[in-house]
C-alpha positions in Angstrom: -15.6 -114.2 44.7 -19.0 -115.1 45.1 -22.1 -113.7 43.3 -23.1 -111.8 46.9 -19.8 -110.5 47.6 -20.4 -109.0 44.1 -23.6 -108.0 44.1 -23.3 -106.2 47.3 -21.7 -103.3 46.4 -23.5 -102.6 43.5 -26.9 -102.8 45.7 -25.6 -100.2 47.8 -27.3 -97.4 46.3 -30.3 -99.0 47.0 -30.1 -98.2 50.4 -30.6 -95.7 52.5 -28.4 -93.2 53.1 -26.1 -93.6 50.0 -23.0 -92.6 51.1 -22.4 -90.6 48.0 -25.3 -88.3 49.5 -23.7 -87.1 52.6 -20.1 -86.3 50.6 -19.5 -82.3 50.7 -18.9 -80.4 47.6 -15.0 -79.6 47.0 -15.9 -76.2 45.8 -18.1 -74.2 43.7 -16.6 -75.4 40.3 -16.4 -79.0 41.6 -20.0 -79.9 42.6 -20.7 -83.5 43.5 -24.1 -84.9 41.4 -26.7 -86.4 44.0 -27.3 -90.2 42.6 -31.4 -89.2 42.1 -30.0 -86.6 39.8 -27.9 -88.5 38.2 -30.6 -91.3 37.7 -32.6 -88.8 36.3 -30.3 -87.6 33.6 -30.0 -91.4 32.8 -33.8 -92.2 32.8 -33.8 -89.5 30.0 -31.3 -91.0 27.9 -32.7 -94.9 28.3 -35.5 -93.0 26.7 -33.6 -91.3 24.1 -31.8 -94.5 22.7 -35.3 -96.5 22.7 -36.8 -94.0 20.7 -33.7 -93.7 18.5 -33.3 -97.2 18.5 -36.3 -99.3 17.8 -37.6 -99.6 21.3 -34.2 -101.4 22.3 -32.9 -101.1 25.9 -30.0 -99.4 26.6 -28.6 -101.6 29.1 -28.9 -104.7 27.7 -26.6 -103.6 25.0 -23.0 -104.9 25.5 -21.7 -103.1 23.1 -22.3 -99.5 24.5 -19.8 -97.5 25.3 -20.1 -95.1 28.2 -17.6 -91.9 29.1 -17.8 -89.5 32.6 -14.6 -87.2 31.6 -15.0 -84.7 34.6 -15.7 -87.7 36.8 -15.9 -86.6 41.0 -17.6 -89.2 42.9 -18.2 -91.7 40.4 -21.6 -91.5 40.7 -22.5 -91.5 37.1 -20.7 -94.5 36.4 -21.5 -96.0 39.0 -25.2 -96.3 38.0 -24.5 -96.8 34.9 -22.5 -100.2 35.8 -25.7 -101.1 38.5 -27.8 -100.6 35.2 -25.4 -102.5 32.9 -25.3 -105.6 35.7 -29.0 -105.9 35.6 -29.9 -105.4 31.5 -27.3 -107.8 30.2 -28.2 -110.9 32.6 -29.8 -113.0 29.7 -26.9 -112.3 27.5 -24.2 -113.2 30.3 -25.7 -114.9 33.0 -22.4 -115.1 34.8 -22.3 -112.4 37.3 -18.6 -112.0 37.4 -18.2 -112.5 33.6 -20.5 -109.8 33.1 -19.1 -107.3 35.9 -15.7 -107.5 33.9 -16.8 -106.8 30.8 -18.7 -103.9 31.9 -16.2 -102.6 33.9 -13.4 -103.4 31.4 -15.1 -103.0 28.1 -17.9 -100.7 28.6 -17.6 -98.0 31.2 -15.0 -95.1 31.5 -13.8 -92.0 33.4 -11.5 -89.3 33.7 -10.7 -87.6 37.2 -10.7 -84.0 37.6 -8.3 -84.6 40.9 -6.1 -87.1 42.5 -8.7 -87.1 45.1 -11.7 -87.7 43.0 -10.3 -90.7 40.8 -9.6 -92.4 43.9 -13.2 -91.3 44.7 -14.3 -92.7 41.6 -12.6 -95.8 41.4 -13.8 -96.4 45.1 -17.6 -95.8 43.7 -17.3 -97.9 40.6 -14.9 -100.9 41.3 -15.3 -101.1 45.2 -11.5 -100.3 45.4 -9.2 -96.9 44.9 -7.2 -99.6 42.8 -9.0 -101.5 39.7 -6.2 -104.4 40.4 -6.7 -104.4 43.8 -7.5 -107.3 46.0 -11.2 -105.5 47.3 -11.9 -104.5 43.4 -15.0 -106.5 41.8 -13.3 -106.4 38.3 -10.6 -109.1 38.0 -9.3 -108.2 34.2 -7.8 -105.1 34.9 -3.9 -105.0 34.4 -3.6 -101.6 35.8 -4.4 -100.4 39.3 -6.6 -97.3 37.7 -8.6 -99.7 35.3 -10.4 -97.7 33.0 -10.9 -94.1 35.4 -7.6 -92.4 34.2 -5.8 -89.2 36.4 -2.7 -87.7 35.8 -1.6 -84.2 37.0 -2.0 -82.1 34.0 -0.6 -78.8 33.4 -1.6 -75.4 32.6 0.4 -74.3 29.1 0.7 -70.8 29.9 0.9 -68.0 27.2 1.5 -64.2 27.6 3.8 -64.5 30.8 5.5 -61.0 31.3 9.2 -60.6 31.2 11.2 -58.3 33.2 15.0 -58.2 33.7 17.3 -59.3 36.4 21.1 -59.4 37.2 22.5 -62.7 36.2 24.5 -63.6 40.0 27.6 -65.2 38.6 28.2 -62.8 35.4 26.7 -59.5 37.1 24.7 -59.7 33.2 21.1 -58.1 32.6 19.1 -61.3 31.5 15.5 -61.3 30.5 13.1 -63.8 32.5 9.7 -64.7 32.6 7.2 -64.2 35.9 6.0 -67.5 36.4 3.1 -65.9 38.3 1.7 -63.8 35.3 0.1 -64.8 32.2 -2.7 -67.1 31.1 -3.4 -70.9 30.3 -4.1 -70.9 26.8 -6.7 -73.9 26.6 -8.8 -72.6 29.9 -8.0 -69.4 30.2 -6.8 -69.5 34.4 -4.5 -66.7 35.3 -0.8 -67.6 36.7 -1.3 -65.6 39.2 -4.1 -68.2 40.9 -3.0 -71.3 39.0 0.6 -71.2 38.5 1.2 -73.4 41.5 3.7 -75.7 43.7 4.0 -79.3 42.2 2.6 -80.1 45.4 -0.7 -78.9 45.0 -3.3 -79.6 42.4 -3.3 -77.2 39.1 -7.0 -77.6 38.4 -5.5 -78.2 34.4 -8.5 -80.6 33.7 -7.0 -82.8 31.1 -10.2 -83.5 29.0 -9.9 -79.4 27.9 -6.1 -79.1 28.0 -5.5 -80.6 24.2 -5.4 -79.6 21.0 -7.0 -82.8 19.8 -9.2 -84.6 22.1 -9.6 -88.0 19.8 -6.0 -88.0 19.5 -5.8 -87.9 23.7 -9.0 -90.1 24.3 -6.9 -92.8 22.1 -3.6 -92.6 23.6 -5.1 -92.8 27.3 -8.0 -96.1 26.2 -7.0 -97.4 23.0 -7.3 -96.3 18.9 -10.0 -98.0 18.6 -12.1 -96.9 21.0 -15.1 -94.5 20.1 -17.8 -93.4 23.1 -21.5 -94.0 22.0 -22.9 -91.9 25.7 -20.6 -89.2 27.0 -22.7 -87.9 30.5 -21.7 -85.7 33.5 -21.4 -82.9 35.6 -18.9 -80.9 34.7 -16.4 -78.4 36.6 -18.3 -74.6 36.4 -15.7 -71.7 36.6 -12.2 -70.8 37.2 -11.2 -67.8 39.7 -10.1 -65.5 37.1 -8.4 -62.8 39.5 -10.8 -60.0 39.5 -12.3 -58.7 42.2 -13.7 -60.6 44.9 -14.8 -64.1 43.8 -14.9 -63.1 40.2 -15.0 -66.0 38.1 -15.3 -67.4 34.7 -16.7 -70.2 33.3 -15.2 -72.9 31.7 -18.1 -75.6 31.1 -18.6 -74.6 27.8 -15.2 -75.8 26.8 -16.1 -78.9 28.3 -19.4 -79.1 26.4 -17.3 -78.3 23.0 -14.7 -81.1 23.3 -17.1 -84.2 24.0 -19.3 -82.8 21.1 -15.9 -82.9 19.0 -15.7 -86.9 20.5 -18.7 -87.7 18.3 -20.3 -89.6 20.9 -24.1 -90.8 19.7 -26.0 -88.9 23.3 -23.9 -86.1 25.2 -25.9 -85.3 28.4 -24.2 -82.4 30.7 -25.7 -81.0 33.6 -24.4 -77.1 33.4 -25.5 -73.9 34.7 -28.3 -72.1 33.0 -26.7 -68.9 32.6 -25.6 -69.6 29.0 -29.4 -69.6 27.8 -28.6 -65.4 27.7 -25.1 -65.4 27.1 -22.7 -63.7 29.1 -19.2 -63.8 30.6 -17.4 -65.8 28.0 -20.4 -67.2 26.9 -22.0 -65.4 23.8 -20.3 -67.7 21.3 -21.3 -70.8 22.9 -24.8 -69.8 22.9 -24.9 -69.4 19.9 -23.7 -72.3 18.8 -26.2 -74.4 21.0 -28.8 -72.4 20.0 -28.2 -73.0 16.3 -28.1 -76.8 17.1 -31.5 -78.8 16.3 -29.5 -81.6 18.1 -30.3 -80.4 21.4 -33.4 -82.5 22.1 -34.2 -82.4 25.7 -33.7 -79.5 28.0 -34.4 -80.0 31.4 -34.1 -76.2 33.7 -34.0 -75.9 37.1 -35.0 -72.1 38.1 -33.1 -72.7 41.8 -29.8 -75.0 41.7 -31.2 -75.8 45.2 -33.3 -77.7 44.5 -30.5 -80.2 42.8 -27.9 -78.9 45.0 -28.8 -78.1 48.3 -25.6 -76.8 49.4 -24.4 -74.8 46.6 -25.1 -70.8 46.0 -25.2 -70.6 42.8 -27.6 -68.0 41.5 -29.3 -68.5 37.6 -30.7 -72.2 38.2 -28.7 -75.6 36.3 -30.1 -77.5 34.0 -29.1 -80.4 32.1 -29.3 -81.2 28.4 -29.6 -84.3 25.9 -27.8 -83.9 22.4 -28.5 -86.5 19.4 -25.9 -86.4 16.8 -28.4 -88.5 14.5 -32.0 -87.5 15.5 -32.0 -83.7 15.1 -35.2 -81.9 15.9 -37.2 -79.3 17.8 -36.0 -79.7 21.7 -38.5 -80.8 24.6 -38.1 -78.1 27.1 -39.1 -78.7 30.9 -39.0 -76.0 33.6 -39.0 -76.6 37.2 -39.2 -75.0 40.4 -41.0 -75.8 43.4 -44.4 -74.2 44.4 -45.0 -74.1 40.4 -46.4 -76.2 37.7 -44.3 -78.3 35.9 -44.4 -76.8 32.6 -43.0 -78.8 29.6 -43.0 -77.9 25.7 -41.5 -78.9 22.3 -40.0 -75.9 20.4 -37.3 -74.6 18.8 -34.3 -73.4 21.0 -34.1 -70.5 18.8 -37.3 -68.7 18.0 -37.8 -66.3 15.3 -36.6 -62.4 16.3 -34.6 -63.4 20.1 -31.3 -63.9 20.5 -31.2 -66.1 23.3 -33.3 -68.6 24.7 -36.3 -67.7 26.3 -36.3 -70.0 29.5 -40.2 -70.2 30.2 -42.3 -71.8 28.0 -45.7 -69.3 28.7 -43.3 -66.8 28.3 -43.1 -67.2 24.3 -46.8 -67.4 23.6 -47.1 -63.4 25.7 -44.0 -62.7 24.0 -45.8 -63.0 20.9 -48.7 -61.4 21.8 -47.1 -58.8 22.3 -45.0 -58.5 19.5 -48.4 -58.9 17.5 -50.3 -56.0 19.0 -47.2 -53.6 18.9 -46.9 -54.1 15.3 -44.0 -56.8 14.8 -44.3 -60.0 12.5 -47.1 -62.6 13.7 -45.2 -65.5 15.7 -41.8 -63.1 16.0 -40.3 -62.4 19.3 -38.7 -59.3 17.5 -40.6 -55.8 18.2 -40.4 -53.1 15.5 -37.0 -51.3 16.3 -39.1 -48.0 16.8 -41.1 -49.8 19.4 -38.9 -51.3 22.0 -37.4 -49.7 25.7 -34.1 -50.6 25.5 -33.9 -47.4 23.3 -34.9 -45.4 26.1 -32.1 -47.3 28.8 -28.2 -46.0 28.9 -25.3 -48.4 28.8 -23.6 -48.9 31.7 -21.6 -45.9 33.5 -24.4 -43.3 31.7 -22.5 -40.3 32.7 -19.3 -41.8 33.4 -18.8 -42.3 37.4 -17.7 -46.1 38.5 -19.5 -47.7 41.0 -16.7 -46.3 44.0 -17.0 -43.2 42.9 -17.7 -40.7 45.8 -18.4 -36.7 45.4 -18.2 -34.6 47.7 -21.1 -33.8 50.2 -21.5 -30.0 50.0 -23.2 -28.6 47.1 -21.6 -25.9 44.9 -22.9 -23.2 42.9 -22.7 -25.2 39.5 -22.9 -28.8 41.0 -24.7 -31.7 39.9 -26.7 -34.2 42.2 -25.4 -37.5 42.2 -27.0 -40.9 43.1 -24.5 -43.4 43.8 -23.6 -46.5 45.4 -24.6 -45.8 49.6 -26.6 -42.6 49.2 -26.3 -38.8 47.0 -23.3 -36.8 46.8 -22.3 -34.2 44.5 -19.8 -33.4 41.5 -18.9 -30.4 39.0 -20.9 -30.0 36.5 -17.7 -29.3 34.3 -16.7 -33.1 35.3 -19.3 -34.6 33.2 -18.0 -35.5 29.7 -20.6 -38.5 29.1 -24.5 -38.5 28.7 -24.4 -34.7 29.1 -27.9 -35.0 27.0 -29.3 -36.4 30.2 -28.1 -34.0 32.8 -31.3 -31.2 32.0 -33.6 -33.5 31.2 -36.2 -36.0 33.7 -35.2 -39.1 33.6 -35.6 -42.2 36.0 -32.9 -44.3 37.8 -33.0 -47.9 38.5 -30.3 -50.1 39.8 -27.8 -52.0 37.6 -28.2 -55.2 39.8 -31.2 -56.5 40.9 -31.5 -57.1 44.8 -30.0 -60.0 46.4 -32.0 -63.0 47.6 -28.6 -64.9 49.4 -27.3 -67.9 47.5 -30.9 -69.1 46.6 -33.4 -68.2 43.4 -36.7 -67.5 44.7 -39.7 -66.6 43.2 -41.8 -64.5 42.9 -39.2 -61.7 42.7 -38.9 -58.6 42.6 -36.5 -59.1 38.9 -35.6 -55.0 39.6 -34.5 -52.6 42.3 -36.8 -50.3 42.8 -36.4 -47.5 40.6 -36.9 -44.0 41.1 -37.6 -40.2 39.3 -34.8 -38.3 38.6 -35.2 -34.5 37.8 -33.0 -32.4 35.8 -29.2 -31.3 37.1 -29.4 -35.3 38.6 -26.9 -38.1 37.3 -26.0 -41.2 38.8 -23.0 -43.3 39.0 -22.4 -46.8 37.7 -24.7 -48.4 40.5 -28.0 -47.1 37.8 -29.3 -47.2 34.7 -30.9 -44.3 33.4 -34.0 -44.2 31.7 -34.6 -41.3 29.4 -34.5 -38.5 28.4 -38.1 -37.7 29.1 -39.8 -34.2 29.0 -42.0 -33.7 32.1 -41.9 -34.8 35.1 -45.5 -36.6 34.1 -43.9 -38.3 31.9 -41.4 -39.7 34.1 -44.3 -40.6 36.9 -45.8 -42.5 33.7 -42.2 -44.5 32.8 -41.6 -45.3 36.7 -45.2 -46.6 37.0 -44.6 -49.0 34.2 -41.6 -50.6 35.3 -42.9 -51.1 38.5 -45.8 -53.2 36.4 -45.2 -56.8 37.3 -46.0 -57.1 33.1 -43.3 -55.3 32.8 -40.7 -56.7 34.6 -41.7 -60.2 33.6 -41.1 -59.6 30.2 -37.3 -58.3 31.4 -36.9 -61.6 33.6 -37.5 -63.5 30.2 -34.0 -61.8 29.1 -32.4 -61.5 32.0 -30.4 -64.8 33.3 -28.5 -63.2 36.1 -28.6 -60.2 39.0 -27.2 -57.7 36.2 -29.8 -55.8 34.6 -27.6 -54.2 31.8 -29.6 -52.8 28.7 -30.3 -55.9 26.6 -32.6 -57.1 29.1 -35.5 -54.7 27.9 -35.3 -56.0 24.6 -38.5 -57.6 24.7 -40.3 -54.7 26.2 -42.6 -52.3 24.4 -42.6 -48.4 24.6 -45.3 -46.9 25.7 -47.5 -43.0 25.4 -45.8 -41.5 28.9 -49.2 -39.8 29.1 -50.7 -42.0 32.5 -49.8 -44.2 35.2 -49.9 -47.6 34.3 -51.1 -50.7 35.9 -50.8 -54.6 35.5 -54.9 -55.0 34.8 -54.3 -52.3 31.7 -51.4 -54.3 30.3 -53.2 -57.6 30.4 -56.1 -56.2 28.8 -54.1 -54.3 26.4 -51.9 -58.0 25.4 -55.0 -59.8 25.9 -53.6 -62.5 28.3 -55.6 -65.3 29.5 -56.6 -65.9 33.2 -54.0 -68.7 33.0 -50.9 -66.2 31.9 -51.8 -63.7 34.4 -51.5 -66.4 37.0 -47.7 -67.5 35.3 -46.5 -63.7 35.3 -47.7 -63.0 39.1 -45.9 -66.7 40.2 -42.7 -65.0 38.7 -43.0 -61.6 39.7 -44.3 -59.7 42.9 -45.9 -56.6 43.4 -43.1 -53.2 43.7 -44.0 -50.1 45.1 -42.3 -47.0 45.3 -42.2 -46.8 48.8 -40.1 -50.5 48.6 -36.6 -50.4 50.3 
């Protein structure tokens, strides 16, 4: 084959459109990476490994071993290869001596799906078979070269038994419901996953193992050790709650390439784990805690990598160094605002999560300072902060379907609840009976909806409201309280409609649920006046420039919003 025929295909992405742009996404969990994106994430780790490294170039290494093991379209390796091909010219000049060793000694993947291996292998060797006549490597002994699929199967635990009448001996006989039970490596209920061996399991092999080196070895060799594992891996399982409830499963993803060893590990994942969450609070915790996290790149709207998807909380993508630990360089972007980009610790002193904007931890500690707290902490003084003040969820017991009745008796409470006010026995109420006789104020446990896309500035809250003694409220609020007066009250509901106020909730709050940990970082106040944003920059002493950061977040909330 002639150095054209070659080089053709791997010039493809150089033109415009790249096929691997108009592809459609298979499904939330299984989002395709535009090749920009991709490049991106790769321009950052060329930079990484010349840092690390000397000043030496990445591709012009031979010896580098590169791993996608949640490969979809190929795209990653794909660039990769188109990088490889140009860097190590001098050292093989040779086109097709240099494509096969790349392709056959530096660069592999694992397919999520049959359909995305041949995807793959279509991407990186020009052919859905390695071995094939159209492939550009001409080594391979095996028609799927070095980007592995097999089905793989869920190993399910927990399945319920229930007895049945054996039909030849008339016998009771215990057996199991193959529809019930879990997957104990991912977590996916039988009852969505346990299906026909026609149909694929969504078992992704790279987290169905109880030793991953052990796996990587059997599938490409002993003696083979990954110096880059990159990609995009699958986000969340149906878990079989209501609606599209779902749970995550690219942490597990995260924790088995870091359990590889590899030298850079670069993942592009949502940005819901910087708070925790569903499934998620150990995993934060470990990535937090790890100084090898270097390079944090956070995208406040997953539109703007992925145009198609809805998938609210913005992605971001990360570079870990197993040898070069160190503070991590954190850039946040969104269009319409700065690009804002600095070195600090994932971790600061008094949070427990990560606090996504960078301005946000210098008025963090400002605040922290003035209310009494220790200088440079993002910890208030336990006596000072408003997530004292704010119920758990459910404050007097009610679900959010509750529905009381719409007549009022003679010892009836009021009841806000999800569509509109109702009533219920008092004698009903078991939980937050402290409340009941007291003012209080109400504001939604969810803020409101914006569609599939992040915008900002937001509104962070629904718009919260007084609530005056013999009121509760169902699942669908917080409450806020108790509080004395009715003055009082007007003085709480004025604050948290402060854009202040609910900026420093946005900088713990990583998802539409506004539970009670995401007023952690605010401050109490003397319920003795309204307040207003210009007191509460005064009061913190913010600079012009962080006045203009909190009102690019936030917008303005009045009462009277719907």
């Amino acid at each position: 084959m002639s150095d054209v025929a070659i080089k053709s295909p791997l010039s493809l992405r150089r033109h415009n459109p790249d096929v691997l742009t108009c592809i459609a996404n298979l499904s939330n969990d299984e989002v395709f990476t535009p090749p920009d994106f991709a490049n991106r994430m790769l321009d950052t780790l060329a930079d990484a490994w010349a840092e690390a490294n000397n000043g030496a170039n990445i591709w012009a290494d031979p010896k580098v071993t590169f791993l996608d093991p949640f490969t979809k379209s190929g795209v990653f390796l794909r660039e990769i290869v188109a990088r490889l091909t140009d860097g190590l010219e001098k050292w093989m000049p040779d086109l097709q001596s240099r494509v096969d060793h790349i392709l056959t000694k530096q660069v592999f993947g694992v397919g999520i799906t049959e359909l995305t291996a041949l995807l793959a292998r279509r991407s990186v060797y020009c052919s859905k078979w390695a071995n094939g006549k159209y492939s550009i490597a001409k080594s391979f002994d095996r028609d799927w070269g070095n980007i592995w699929f097999e089905r793989t199967e869920h190993t399910w635990i927990g399945r319920e038994r229930v007895p049945r009448v054996h039909p030849d001996t008339g016998r009771k006989v215990w057996v199991d419901l193959i529809r019930s039970g879990k997957c104990k490596y991912c977590g996916a209920p039988g009852a969505e996953y346990a299906k026909d061996s026609g149909l694929e399991t969504h078992a992704y092999a790279f987290i169905h193992t109880d030793d991953i080196k052990a796996r990587m070895a059997e599938l490409f060799g002993a003696d083979m050790q990954f110096d880059v594992i990159i990609g995009n891996p699958p986000y969340q399982l149906s878990d079989g709650g209501f609606g599209t409830s779902a749970a995550p499963i690219y942490q597990l993803f995260v924790e088995q390439a870091k359990a590889l060893g590899p030298r850079f590990l670069s993942m592009i994942v949502p940005s819901r784990w910087f708070a925790g969450g569903k499934g998620l609070d150990d995993f934060r915790e470990a990535m937090l805690a790890d100084d090898r996290v270097r390079v944090i790149d956070d995208y406040l709207s997953a539109s703007d990598v992925f145009p198609s998807v809805g998938l609210k909380g913005g992605v971001c993508y990360f570079l870990w160094e197993r040898d070069t630990p160190g503070p991590c360089r954190v850039t946040t972007r969104f269009k319409g605002l700065p690009l804002s980009t600095s070195t600090r610790p994932l971790l600061e002193d008094g949070a427990d999560i990560f606090v996504r904007f960078n301005e946000g931890v210098s008025i963090l500690k400002k605040v922290v300072e003035v209310e009494g707290g220790k200088r440079g902490s993002l910890g208030l003084p336990a006596d000072k902060r408003f997530d004292r003040l704010v119920s758990s969820s459910k404050p007097f017991g009610l679900r959010t379907f509750f529905k009381g009745h719409s007549e009022a008796g003679p010892r009836d409470l009021l009841v806000y609840q999800n569509g509109g006010k109702a009533f219920i026995d008092r004698a009903s109420i078991g939980t937050g009976t402290d409340l009941i006789d007291k003012w209080k104020v109400f504001v939604g446990a969810a803020a409101p909806g914006t569609g599939n896309k992040d915008t900002y500035p937001h509104r962070v809250l629904s718009t919260p409201f007084v609530g005056a003694p013999g009121s509760i409220s169902s699942e669908t609020y917080l409450c806020i309280g108790p509080l004395e007066t009715e003055e009082q009250a007007a003085s709480a509901l004025s604050y948290l409609e402060c854009r202040f106020t609910r900026l420093l909730i946005l900088l713990h709050k990583s998802t539409q649920h506004t539970t009670r940990k995401v007023y952690a970082f605010v401050p109490t106040q003397e319920w003795n006046h309204a307040w207003s944003d210009d007191e509460l920059y005064a009061k913190y002493s913010l600079t012009d420039e962080e006045v203009a950061f909190v009102e690019s977040l936030v917008r303005p909330m009045a009462a009277t919003d719907a």
